[in-house]
C-alpha positions as CSV (number, residue, x, y, z in Angstrom):
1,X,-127.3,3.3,-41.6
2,X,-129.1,1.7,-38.8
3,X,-128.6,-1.4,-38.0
4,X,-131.3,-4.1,-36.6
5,X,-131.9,-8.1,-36.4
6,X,-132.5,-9.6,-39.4
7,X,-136.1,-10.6,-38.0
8,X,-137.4,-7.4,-38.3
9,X,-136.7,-6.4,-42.0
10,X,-139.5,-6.1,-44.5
11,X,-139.9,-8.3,-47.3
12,X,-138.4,-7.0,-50.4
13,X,-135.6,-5.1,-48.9
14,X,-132.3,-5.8,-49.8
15,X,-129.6,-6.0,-46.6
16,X,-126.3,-6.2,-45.6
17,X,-124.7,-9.3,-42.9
18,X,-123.1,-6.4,-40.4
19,X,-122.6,-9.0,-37.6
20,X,-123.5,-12.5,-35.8
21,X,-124.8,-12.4,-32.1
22,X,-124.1,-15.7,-31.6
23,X,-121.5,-18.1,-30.5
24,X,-118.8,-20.0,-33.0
25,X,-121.0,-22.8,-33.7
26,X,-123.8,-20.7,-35.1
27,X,-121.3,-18.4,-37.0
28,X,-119.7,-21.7,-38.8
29,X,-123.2,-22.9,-39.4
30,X,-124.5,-19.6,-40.7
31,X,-120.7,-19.5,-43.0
32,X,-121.5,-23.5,-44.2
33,X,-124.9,-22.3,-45.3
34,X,-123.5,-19.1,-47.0
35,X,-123.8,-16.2,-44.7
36,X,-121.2,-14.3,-43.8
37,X,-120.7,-11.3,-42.2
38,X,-120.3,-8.6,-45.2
39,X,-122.6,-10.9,-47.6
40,X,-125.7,-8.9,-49.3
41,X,-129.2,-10.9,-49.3
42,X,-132.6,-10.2,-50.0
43,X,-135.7,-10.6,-47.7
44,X,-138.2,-12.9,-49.6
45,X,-140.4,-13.7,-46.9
46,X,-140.6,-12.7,-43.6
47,X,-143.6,-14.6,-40.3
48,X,-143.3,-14.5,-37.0
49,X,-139.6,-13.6,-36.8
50,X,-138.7,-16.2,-39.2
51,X,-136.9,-15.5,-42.2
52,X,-136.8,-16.4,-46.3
53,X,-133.3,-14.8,-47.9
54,X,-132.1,-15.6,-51.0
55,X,-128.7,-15.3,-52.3
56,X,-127.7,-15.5,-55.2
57,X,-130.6,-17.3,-57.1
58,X,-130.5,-19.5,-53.6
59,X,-133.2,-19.7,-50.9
60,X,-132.4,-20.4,-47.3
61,X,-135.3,-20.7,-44.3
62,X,-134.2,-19.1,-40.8
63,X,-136.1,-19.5,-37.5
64,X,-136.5,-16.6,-35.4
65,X,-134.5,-17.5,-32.7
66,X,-131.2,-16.9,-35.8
67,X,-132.4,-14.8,-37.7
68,X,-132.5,-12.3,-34.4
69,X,-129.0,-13.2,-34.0
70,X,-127.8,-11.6,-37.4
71,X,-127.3,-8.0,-37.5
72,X,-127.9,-6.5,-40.3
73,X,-128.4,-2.6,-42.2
74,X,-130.5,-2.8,-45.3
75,X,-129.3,-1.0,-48.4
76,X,-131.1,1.9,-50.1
77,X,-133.3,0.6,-52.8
């Protein structure tokens, strides 16, 4: 699968957390919001880099400058 930032996935695809670019403090904020690496989302919304995923009947709003951070590999539909 190939992997790229989560700011560059289309709307409606379905992906997979692979890894966090990122220091401790984002990973433990990312974890305390419910991302983790390994966790499956979907892409509701994507503008400008910034990011709409939703989780388990959840929604949760990520700026560019994260949601480039998060490595991701989307699943086959």
């Amino acid at each position: 699968m190939n992997q790229q930032s989560l700011s560059q996935v289309s709307p409606g695809r379905r992906v997979r957390l692979v890894s966090i670019q990122g220091d401790r403090v984002l990973t433990r904020r990312l974890l305390a919001l419910g991302l983790s690496v390994g966790n499956e989302v979907e892409v509701l919304h994507r503008r400008n880099g910034d990011v709409v995923v939703g989780k388990e009947g959840n929604r949760l709003a990520l700026g560019h400058n994260i949601a480039d951070r998060v490595l991701i590999e989307e699943l086959p539909r």
